[in-house]
C-alpha positions as CSV (number, residue, x, y, z in Angstrom):
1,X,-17.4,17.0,3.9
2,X,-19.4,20.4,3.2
3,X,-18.8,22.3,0.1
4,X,-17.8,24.9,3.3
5,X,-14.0,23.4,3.6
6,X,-13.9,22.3,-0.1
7,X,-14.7,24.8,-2.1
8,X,-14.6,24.0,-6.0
9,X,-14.3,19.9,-5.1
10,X,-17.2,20.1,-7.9
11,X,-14.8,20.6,-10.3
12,X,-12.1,18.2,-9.4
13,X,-14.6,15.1,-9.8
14,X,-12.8,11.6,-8.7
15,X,-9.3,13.1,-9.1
16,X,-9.5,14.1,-5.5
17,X,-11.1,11.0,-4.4
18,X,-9.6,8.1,-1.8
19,X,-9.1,6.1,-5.3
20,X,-7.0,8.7,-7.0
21,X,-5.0,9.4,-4.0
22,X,-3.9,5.8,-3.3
23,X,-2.6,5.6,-6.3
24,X,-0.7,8.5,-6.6
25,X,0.6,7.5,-3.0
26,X,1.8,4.2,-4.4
27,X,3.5,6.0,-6.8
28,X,5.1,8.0,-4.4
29,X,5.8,5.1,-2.5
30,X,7.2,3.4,-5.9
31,X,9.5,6.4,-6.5
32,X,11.5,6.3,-3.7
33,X,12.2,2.2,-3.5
34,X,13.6,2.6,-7.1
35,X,15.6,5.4,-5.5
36,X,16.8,3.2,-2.8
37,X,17.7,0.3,-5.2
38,X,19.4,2.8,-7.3
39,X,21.6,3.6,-4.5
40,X,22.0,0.3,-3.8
41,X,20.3,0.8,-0.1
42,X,17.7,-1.6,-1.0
43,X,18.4,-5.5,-2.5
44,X,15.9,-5.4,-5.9
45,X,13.4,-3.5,-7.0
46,X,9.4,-4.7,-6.7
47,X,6.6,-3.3,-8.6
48,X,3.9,-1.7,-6.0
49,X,1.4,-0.6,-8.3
50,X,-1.7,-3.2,-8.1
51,X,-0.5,-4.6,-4.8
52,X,-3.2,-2.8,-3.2
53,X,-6.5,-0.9,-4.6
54,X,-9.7,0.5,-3.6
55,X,-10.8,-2.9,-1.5
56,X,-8.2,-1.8,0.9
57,X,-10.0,2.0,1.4
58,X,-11.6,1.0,4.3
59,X,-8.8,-0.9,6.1
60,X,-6.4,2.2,5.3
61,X,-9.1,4.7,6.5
62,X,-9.7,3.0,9.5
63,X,-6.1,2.1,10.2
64,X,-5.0,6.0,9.4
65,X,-6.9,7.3,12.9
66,X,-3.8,6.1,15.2
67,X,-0.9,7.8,13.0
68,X,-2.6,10.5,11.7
69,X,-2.2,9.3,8.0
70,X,-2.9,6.8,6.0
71,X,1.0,6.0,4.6
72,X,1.5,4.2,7.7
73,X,-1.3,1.2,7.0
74,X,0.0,1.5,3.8
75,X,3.3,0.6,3.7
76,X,2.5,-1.9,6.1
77,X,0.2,-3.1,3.8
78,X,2.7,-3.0,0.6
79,X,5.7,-4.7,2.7
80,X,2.9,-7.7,3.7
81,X,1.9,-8.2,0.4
82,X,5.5,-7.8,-1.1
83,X,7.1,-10.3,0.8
84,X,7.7,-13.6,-0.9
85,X,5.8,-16.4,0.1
86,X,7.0,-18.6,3.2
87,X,8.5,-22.2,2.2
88,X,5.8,-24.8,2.2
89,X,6.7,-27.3,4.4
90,X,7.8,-30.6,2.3
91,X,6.6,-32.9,4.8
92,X,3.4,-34.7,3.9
93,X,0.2,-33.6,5.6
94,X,-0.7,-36.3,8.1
95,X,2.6,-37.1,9.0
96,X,4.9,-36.3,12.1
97,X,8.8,-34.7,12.0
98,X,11.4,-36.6,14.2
């Protein structure tokens, strides 16, 4: 972007950078699952923050083209990463199930 459609960015520095605004996003995103547990609309609380990070930028700018904004990919993202891990399968590798 030009200095045309953001005038005193200069000043801002990162705050105002994808990093910044992720995180405060995840916070948002944090706020309102506490609020949902609270009211007892959502079965326990999880903690968001470092589920995701700046690795995941260019996914989540990519991915924000189709919707129109980024919160989309990203609490796709956060529900993928949140979700407990699938059973392992306790049968031995190399053998078959009857």
């Amino acid at each position: 972007m030009t200095d045309l459609l953001w005038p005193g960015d200069e000043r801002a520095g990162d705050l105002l950078g994808d990093a910044h605004v992720l995180a405060a996003t995840v916070q948002i995103e944090q706020a309102w699952l506490d609020a949902l547990v609270d009211a007892g609309l959502a079965p326990k609380a999880l903690d968001l923050v470092g589920l995701v990070g700046p690795d995941d930028l260019p996914e989540l700018a990519a991915g924000a083209e189709d919707g129109g904004t980024p919160v989309i990919g990203l609490v796709a993202l956060l529900r993928r990463r949140a979700a407990p891990p699938a059973p392992r399968s306790r049968t031995p590798p190399g053998s078959t199930r009857v």
